[in-house]
C-alpha positions, 0 to 999 in steps of 0.5 A: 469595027471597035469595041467602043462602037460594039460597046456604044450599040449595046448602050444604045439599046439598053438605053432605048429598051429601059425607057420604054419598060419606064413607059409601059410600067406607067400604063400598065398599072395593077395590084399584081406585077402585070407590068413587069409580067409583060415586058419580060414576056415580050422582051423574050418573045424578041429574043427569041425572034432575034436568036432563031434568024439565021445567020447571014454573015457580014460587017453589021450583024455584030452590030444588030446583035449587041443592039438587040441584046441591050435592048432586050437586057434593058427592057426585061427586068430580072430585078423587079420581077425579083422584089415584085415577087418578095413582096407578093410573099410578103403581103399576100401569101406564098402561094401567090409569090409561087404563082408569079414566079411559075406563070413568068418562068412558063410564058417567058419560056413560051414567049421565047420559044414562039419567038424562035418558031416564027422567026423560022 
């Protein structure tokens, strides 16, 4: 396995998992963040589902591993959520940008730890 190809399954994922965090943020549509509140719950859920396997060893999971990473590096998004709770500051109150930033950092830590139960 060489690095190129490791480098070429984490591109990949990343690549497939920012296409459809495009999608879902064109579907998703409110005056608050949902859209980005839902793809970094989901993507941790994913995370977690994926860290809590267990190891079985062998040529791929080298491979399964940087797809999944990408993936889920480009499906979540740190940036948006970062601006997106700016301008919650911005044009409604602080209150409303400490209410993102808690209810994200709570369901994605919920998220990621459901994920590793069911994957148990």
């Amino acid at each position: 396995m060489t690095a190129l190809t490791l480098h070429a399954f984490f591109a990949l994922g990343g690549g497939l998992g920012a296409v459809l965090r495009h999608w879902m943020s064109s579907r998703i549509t409110h005056d608050l963040p949902l859209a980005t509140l839902v793809v970094n719950v989901l993507g941790t859920l994913l995370l977690g589902f994926w860290l809590g396997q267990p190891e079985t060893g062998g040529p791929d999971i080298e491979h399964g591993r940087r797809l999944i990473l990408g993936f889920c590096g480009g499906f979540t998004t740190f940036s948006s959520f970062a601006y997106q709770t700016l301008d919650l500051h911005r044009t409604r109150s602080i209150a409303t940008a400490a209410g993102n930033i808690l209810a994200s950092v709570t369901l994605c830590a919920l998220a990621f730890l459901m994920g590793t139960y069911l994957s148990g």
